[in-house]
VEXKOLTOR-187122 format. One line per 3 residues: number of its first residue (from 1); their letters; for each residue x, z, y of N, C-alpha, C. Coordinates in steps of 0.02 Angstrom, whole numbers, plus 32768, in hexadecimal, padded with zeros to 4 digits. Each point is the difference from the previous one (the first is absolute). Layout:
% VEXKOLTOR-187122
NUM	a	X,Z,Y,X,Z,Y,X,Z,Y  ...
END
This chain:
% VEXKOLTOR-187122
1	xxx	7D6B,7E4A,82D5,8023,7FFA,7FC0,7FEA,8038,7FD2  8001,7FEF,7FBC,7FD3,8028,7FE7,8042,7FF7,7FB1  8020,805C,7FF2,8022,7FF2,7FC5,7FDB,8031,7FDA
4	xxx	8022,7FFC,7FCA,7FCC,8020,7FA4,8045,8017,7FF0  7FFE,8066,800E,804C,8002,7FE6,7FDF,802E,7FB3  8023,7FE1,7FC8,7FFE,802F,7FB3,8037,802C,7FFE
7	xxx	7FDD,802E,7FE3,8023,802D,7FDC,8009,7FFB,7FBA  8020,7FD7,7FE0,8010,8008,7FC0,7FE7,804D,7FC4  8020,8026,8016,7FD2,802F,7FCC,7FC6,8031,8024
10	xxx	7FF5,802A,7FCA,7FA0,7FF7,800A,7FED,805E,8022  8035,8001,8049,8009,8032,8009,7FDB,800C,8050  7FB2,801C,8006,8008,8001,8048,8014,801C,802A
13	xxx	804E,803A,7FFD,8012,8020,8043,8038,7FD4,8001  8017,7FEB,7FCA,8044,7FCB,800C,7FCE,7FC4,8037  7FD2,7FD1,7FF1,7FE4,7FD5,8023,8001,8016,805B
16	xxx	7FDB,8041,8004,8002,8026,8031,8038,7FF9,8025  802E,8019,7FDD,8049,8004,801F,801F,7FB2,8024  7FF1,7FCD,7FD8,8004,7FB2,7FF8,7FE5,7FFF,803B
19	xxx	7FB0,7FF9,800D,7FEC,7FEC,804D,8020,8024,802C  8005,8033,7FF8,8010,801F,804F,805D,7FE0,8011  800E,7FF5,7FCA,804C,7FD8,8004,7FF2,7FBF,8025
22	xxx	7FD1,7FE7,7FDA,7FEF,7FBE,8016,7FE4,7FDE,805F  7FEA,8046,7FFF,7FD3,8004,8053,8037,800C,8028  8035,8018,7FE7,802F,8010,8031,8031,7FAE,8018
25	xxx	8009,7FE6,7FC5,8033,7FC5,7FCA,7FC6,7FC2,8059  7FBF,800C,7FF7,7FC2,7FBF,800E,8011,7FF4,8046  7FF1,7FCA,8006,7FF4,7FF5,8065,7FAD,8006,800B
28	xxx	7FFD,8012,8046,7FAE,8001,8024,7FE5,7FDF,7FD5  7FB5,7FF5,7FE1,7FE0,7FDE,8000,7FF5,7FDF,7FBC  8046,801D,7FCF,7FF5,7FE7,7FBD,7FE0,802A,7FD9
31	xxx	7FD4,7FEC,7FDC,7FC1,8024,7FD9,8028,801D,7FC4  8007,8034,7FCD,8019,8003,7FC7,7FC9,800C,7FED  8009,7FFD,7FB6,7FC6,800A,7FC3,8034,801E,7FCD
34	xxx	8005,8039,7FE4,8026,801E,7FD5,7FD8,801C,7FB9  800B,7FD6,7FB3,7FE2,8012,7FDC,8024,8025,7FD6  7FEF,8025,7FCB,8014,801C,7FCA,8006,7FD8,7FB6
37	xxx	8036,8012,7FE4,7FE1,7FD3,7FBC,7FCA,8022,7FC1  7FE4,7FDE,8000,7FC0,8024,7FC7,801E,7FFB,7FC3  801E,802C,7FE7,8016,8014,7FC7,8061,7FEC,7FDE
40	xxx	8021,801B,7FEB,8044,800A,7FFA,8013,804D,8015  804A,7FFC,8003,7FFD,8047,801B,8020,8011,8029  7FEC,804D,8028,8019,801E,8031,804A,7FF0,8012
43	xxx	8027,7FEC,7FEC,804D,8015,7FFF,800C,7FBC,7FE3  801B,7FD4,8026,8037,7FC4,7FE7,8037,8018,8001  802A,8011,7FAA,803C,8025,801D,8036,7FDD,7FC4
46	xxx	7FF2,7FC6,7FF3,8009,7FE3,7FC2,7FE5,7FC3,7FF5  8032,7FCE,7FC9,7FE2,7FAE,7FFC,7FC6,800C,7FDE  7FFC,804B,7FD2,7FC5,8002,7FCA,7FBB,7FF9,8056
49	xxx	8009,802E,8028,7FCC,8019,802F,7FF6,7FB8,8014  802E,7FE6,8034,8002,7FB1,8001,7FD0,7FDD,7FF6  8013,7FEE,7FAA,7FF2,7FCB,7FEA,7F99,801A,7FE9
52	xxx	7FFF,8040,7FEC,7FBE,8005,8000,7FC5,7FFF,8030  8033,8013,804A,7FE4,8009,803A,7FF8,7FCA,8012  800C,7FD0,7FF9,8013,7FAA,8012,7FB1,7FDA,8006
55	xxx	7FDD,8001,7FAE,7FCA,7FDC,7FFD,7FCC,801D,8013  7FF8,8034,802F,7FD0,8029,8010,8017,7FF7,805B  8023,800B,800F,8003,7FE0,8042,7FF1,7FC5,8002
58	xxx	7FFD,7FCF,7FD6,8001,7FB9,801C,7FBB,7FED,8007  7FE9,801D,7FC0,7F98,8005,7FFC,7FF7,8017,8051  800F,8039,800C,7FEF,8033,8039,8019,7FD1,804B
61	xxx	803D,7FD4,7FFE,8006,7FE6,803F,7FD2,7FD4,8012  8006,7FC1,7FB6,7FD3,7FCC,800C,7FB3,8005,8011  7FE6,8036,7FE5,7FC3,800E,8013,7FF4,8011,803E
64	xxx	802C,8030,800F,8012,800A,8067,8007,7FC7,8022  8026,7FD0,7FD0,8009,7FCB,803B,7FC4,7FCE,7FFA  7FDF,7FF9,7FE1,7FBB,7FDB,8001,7FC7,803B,8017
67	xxx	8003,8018,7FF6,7FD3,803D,8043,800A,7FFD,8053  8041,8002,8011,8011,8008,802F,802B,7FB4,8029  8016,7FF6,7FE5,8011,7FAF,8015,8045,801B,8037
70	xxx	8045,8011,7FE6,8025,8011,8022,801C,7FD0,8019  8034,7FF1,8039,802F,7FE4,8015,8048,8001,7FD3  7FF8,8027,7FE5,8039,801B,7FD8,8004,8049,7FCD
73	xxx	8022,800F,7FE6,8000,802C,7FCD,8057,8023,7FF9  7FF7,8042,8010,8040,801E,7FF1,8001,8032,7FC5  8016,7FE4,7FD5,8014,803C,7FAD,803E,8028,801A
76	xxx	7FD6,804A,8008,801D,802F,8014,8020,802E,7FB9  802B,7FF1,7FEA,8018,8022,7FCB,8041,7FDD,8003  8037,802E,7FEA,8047,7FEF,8007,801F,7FDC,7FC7
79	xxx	7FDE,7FCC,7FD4,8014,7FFC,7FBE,7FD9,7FAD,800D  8011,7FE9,7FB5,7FD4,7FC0,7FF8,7FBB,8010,7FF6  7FF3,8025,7FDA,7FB0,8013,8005,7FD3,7FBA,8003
82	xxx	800F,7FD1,7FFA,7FD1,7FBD,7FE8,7FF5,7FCB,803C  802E,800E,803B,8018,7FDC,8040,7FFB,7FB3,7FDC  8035,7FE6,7FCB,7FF5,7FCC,7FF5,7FC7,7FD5,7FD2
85	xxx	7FBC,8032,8004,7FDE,7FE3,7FEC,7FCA,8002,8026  8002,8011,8040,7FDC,8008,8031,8009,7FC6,8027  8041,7FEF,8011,8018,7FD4,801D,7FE7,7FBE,7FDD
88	xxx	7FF5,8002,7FC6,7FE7,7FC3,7FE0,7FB5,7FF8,8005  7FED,8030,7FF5,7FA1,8023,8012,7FF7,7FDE,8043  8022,800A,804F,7FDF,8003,8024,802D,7FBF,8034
91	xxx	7FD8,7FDD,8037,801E,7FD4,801D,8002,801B,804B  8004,8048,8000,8006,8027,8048,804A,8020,7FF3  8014,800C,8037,804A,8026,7FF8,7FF5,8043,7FD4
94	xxx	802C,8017,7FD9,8014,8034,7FD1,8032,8020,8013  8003,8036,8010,8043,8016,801D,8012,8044,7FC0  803E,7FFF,7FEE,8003,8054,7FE6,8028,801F,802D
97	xxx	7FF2,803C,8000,802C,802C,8023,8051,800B,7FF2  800E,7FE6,7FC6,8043,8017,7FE4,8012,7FC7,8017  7FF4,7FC4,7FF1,8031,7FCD,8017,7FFC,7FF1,8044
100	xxx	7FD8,8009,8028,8004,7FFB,804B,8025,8028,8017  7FFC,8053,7FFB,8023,803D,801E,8043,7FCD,7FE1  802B,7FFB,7FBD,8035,7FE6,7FFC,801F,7FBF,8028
103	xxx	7FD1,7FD0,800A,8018,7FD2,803B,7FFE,800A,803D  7FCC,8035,8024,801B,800B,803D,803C,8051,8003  800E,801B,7FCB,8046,801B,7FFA,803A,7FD5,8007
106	xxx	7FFB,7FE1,7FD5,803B,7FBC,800A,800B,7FEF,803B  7FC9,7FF8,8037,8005,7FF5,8040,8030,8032,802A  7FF4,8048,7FE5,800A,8032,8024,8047,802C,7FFF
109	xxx	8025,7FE5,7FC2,8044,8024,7FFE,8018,7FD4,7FC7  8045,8011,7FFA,8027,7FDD,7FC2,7FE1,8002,7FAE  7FFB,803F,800A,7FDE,8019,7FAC,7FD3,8037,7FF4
112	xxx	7FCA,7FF9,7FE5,7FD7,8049,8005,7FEE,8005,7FB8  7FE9,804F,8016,7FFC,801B,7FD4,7FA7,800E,7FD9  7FE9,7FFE,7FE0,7FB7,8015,7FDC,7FF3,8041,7FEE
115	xxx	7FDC,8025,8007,7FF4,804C,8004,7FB6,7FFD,7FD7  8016,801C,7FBF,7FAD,8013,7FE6,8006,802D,7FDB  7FD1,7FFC,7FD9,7FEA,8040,7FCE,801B,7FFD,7FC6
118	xxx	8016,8049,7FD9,800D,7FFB,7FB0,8029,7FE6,7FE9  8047,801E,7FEA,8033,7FCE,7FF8,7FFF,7FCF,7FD4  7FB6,8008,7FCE,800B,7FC9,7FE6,7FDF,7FC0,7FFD
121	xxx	7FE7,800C,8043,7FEC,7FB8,8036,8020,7FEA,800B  804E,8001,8006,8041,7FE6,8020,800B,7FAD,7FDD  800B,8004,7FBE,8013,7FC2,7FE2,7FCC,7FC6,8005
124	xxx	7FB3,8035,7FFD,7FBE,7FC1,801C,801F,7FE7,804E  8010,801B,8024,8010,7FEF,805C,802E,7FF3,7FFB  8041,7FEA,7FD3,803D,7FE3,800B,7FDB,7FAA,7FE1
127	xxx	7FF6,800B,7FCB,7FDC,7FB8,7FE0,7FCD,7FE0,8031  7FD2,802A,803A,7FE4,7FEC,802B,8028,7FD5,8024  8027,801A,802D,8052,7FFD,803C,8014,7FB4,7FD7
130	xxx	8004,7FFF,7FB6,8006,7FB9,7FFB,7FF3,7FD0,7FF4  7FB8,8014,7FF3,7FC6,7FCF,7FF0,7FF0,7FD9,803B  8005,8031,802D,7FF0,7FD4,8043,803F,7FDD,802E
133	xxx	8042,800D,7FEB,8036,7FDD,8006,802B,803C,8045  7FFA,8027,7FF9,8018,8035,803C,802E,8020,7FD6  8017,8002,7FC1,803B,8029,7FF2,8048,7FF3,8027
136	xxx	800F,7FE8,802C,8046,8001,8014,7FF8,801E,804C  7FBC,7FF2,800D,7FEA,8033,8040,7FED,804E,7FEE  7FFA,8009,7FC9,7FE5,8038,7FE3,804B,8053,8006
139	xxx	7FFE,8011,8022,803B,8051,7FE1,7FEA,8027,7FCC  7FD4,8002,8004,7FE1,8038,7FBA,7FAE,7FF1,7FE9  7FF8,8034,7FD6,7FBC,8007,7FFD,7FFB,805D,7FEC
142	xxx	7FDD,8022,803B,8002,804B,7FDA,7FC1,8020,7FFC  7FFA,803E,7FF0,7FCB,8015,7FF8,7FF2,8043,7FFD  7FBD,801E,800C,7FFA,804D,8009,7FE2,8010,7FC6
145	xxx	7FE8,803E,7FFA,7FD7,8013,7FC9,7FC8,800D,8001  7FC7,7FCE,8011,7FBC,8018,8029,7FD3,7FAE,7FE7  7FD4,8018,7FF6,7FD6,7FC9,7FD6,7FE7,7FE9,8044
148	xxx	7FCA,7FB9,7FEF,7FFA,7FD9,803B,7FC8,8039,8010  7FD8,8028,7FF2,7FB0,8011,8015,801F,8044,8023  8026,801D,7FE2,801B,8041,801B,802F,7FDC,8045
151	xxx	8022,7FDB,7FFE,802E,7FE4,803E,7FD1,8012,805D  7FA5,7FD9,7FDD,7FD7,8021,802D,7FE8,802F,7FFF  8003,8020,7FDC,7FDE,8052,7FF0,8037,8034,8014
154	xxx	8027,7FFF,7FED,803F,8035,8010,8036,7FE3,8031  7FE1,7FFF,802D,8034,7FDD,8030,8040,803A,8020  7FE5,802E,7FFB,8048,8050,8008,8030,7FDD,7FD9
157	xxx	8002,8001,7FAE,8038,7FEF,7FD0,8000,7FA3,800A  7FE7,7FF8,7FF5,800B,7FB0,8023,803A,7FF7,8033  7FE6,8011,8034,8029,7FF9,802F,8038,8021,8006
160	xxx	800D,8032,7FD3,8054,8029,7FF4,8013,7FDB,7FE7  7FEE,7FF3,7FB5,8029,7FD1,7FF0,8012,7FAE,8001  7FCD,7FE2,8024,8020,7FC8,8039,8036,8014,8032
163	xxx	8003,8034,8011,8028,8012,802C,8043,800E,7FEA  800F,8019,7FC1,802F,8004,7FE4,8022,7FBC,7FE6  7FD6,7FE4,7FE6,8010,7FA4,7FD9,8018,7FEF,803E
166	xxx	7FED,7FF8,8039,8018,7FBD,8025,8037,8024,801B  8014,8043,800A,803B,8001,801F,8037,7FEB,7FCB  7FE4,8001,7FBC,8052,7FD6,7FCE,7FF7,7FBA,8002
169	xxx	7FC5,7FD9,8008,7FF7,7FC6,801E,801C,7FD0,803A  800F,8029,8031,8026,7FF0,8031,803D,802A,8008  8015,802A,7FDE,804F,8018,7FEE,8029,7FCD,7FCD
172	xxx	7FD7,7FFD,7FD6,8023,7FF8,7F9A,8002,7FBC,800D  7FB9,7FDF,800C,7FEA,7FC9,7FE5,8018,7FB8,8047  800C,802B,8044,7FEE,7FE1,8042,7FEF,7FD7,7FF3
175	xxx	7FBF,8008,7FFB,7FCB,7FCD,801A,7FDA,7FF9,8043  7FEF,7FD0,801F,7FF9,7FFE,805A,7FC5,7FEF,8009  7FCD,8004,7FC4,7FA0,7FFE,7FF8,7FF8,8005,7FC0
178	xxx	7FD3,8042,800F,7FC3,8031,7FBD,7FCD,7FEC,7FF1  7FF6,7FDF,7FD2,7F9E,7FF1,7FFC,7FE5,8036,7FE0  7FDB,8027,7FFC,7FC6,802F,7FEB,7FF1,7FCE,7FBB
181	xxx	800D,800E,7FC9,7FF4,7FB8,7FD5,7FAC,8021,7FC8  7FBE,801F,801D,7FD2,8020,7FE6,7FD6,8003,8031  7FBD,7FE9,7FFE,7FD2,8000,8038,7FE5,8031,7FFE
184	xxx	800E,8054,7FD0,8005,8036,8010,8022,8019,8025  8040,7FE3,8014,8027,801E,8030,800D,7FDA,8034  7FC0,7FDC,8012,7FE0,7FE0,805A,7FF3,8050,8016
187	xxx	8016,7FE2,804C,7FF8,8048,8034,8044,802A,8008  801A,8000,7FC7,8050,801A,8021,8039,7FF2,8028  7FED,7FAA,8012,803A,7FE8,8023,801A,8019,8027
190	xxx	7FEA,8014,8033,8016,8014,8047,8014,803A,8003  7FF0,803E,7FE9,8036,802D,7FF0,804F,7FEB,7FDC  7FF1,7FEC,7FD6,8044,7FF4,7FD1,801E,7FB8,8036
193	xxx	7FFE,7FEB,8017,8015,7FC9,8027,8034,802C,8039  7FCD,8020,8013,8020,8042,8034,8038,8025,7FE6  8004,801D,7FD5,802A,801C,7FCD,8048,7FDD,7FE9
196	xxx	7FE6,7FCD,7FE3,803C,7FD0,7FDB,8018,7FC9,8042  7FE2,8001,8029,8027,7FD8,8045,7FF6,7FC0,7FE5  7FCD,7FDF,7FCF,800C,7FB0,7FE8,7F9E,7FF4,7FFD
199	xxx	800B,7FC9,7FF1,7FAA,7FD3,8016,7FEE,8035,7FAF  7FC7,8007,8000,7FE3,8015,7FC3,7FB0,7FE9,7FF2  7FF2,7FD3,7FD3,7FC2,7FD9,801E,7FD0,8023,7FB0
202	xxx	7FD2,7FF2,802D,7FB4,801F,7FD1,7FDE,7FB4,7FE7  800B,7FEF,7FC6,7FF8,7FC8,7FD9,7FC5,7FE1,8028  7FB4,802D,8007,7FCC,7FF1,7FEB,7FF7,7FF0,8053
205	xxx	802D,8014,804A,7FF5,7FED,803F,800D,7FBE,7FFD  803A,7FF5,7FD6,801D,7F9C,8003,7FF9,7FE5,7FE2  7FBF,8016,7FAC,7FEE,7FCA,7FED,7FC4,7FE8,8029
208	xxx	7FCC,8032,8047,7FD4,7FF9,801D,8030,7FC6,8035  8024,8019,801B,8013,7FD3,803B,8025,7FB5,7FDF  801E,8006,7FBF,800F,7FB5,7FEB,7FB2,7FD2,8004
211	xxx	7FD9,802A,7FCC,7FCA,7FD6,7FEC,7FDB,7FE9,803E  8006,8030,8044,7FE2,7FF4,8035,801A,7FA6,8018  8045,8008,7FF2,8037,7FDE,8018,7FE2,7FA4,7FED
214	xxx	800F,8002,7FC1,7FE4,7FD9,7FE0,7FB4,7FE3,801A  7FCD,8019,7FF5,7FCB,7FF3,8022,8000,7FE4,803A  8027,8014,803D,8003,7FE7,803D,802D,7FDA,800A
217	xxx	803C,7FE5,7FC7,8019,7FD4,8004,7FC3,7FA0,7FBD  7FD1,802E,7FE9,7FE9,7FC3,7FE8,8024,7FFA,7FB9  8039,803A,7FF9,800D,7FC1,7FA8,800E,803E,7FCD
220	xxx	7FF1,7FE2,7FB9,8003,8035,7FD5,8030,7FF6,7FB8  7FEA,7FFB,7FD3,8039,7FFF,7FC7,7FE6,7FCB,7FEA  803B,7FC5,7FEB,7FF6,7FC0,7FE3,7FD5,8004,7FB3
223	xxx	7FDF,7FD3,800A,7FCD,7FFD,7FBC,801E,7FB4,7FDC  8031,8000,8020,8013,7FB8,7FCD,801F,800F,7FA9  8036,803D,800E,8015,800C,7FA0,7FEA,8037,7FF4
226	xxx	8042,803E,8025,7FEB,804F,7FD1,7FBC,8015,801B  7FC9,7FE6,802D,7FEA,802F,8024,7FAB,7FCE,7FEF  8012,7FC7,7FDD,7FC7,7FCA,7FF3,7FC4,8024,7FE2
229	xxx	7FCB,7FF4,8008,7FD0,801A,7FE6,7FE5,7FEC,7FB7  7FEB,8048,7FEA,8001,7FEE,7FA6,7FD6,7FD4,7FE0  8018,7FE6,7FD7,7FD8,7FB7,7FEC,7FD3,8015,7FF5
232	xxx	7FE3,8030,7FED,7FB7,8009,7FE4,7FF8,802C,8024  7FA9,7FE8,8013,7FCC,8024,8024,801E,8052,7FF1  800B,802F,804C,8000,8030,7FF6,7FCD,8036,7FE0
235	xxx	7FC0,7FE9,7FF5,7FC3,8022,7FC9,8021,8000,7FBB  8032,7FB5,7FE5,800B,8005,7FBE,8037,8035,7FED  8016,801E,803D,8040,8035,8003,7FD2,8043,7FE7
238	x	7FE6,8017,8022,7FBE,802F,8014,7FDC,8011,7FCB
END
């Protein structure tokens, strides 16, 4: 099995950080291919970052995925970042990390909570929580003060103040599962899991093991309405 995981913005120690999440997330034998996006910027920290970062990943996946010929494709970024136009792009499974980590949370306790960066990421990740229909499973959405590139770079202050957030997370908020909601802040689970006594999942391990999931079950996202492929030749997009 062979997946193509992106990194949405155009950062390579964040990517870095992404595979080694991912190798941990993989079973024996599954190949990853982890690209960067060629051009947007360092830091998705905003719909502005988003939405610019969007058409530059999608150039950058599709070209990966006709290079490489994946089984599947996981958009490793915690946001929409252009998921639903990927999904329309490609007739292989698409997985994002945000909405998978959120459905197998749902699995995992009554209500959880989202943990990211910059408080004023919060209202983008609440509008996420209901875009994808998880607001009544949702307890919060909170956040530290640490940009996505620094989250891997400064992992000392990183990890204090994750450490601080989730203990009002599971005091304030009781919530009974944490998602890491920033594929800068893959790799911290398992300490803070230890800590806060509740599941704490690293987005970018379960969007590897959904997309795995998928693949070895054979089925992927319906191409009959939202997910149909665009009437016109994808070159006339291009």
């Amino acid at each position: 099995m062979k997946l193509l995981v992106v990194n949405p913005n155009s950062s390579e120690t964040v990517t870095a950080a992404i595979l080694e999440s991912a190798r941990r997330g993989a079973a024996p034998g599954t190949e990853l291919i982890a690209v960067t996006t060629k051009g947007g910027t360092r830091n998705i920290d905003s719909a502005f970052g988003d939405y610019l970062s969007g058409a530059y990943m999608i150039r950058t996946c599709l070209e990966a995925v006709k290079l490489h010929r994946p089984d599947a494709v996981v958009l490793a970024g915690f946001g929409r970042v252009g998921i639903d136009a990927l999904k329309e792009a490609l007739a292989i499974p698409v997985v994002s990390i945000s909405e998978a980590s959120m459905a197998i949370a749902a699995l995992l306790g009554h209500r959880f909570t989202t943990l990211t960066m910059l408080d004023q990421f919060i209202p983008y990740q609440q509008d996420l929580v209901r875009l994808y229909g998880f607001e009544a499973k949702c307890a919060s959405v909170r956040s530290i003060n640490v940009n996505v590139e620094q989250c891997v770079t400064n992992r000392e202050e990183t990890l204090r103040q994750l450490k601080a957030e989730i203990q009002k997370v599971v005091a304030e908020d009781r919530a009974e599962v944490v998602i890491l909601a920033c594929a800068g802040l893959c790799g911290y689970d398992a300490e803070l899991s230890r800590l806060a006594g509740v599941p704490v999942l690293d987005p970018v391990a379960v969007g590897v093991k959904v997309a795995e999931s998928l693949v070895a079950l054979g089925v992927k996202h319906s191409k009959i309405r939202k997910f149909a492929h665009p009437p016109q030749d994808l070159e006339a997009y291009l």
